[in-house]
C-alpha positions in Angstrom: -51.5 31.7 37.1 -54.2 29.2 36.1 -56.5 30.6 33.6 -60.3 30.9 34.3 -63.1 29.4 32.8 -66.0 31.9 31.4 -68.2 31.8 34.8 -65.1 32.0 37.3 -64.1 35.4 34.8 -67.9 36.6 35.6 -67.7 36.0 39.0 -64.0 37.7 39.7 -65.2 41.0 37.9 -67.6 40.7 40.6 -65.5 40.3 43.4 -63.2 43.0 41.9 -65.9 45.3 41.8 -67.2 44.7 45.2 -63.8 44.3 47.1 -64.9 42.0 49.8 -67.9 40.2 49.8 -70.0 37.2 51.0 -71.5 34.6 48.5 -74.7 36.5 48.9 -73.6 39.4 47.8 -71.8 37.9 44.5 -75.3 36.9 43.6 -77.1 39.9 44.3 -74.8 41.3 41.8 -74.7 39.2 39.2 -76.9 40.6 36.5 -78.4 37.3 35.2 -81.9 36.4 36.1 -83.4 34.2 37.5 -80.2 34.5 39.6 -77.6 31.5 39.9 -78.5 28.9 42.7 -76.1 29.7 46.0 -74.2 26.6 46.3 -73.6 27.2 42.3 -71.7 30.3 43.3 -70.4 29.0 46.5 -68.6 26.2 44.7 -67.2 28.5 42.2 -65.8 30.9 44.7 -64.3 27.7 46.8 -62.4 27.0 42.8 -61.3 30.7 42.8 -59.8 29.7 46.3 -58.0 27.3 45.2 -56.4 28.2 42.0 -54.9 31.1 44.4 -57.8 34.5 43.3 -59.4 34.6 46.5 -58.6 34.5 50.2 -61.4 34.7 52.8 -61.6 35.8 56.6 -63.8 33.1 58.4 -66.9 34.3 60.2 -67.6 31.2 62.1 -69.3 28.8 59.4 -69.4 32.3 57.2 -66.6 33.5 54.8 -66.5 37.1 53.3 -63.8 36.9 50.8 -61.5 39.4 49.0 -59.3 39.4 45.7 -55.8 38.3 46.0 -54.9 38.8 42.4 -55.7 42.5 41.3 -57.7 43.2 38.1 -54.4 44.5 36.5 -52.4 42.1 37.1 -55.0 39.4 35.8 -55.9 41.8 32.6 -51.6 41.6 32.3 -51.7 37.8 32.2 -54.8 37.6 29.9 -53.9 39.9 27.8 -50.2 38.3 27.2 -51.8 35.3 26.8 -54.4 36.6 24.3 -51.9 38.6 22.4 -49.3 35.5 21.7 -51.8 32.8 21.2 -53.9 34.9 18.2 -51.5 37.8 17.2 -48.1 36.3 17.3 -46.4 39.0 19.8 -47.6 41.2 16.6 -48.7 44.5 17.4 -48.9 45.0 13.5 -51.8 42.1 13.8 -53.7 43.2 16.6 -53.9 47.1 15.0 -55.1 46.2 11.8 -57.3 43.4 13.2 -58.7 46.4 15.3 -58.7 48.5 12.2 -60.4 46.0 9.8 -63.0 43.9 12.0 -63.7 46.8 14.7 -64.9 49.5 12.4 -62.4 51.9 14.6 -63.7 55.9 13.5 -61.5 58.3 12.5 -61.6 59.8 16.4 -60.4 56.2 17.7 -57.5 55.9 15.3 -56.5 59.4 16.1 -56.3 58.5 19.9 -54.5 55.5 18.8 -52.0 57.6 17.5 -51.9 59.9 19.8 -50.9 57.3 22.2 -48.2 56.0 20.5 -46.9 59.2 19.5 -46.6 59.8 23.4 -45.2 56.9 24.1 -42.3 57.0 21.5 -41.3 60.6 23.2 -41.3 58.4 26.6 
C-alpha cells in the first residue's frame, strides 16, 4: 500500500467519515477556510484512485466515490510503518516515549495497564 502524502491523509478521513461522497461534498467538509479550489480536490481524489483508496460509481460525467481501503486497515499499515521506522519494533520505546514526551496522568497510565494486564490473561 502506497503511503499518502499529508493532504491525500486529510482528504481520506473525509471520505471515511462520509462513506460515499461527491467532490462537492469532500469540500464542504473540509474544515479549512477559504475552502480548497474544486479541481484541487478533484485531482487529489483522482490520485486516491489511483494508488487503489477509492473506487467510484459513474453518474454520467459525475462520480460519487467510496473507500476501498477501510480506516483500520490503513491505521494497521501506518501504524506498522510508524512503529518500525521511529521505535525499532520497540514497544519499550514507544511507552516511555508516551510516558516522557506526552505528559500521560496517572489515570492514562493506569488504563495502559489495565490493558495490558487484560491482554496477558488473553
Amino acid at each position: 500500500m502506497e503511503e499518502l502524502t499529508k493532504t491525500e491523509e486529510r482528504v481520506m478521513q473525509v471520505i471515511w467519515q462520509l462513506k460515499t461522497c461527491f467532490v462537492k461534498d469532500i469540500i464542504e467538509a473540509l474544515p479549512d477556510d477559504p475552502k480548497p479550489p474544486y479541481n484541487t480536490i478533484s485531482s487529489v481524489v483522482r490520485l486516491l484512485e489511483k494508488k487503489g483508496y477509492l473506487d467510484y460509481k459513474a453518474y454520467g460525467k459525475t462520480y460519487e466515490y467510496f473507500p476501498k481501503i477501510s480506516k483500520t486497515d490503513y491505521r494497521k499499515t501506518f501504524f506498522a510503518r510508524f512503529f518500525a521506522g521511529y521505535f525499532d519494533n520497540s514497544a519499550e520505546s514507544l511507552l516511555s516515549f508516551m510516558v516522557k514526551e506526552e505528559k500521560l496522568s496517572e489515570d492514562d497510565i493506569n488504563k495502559l495497564k489495565a490493558i495490558i494486564n487484560k491482554n496477558q490473561e488473553l
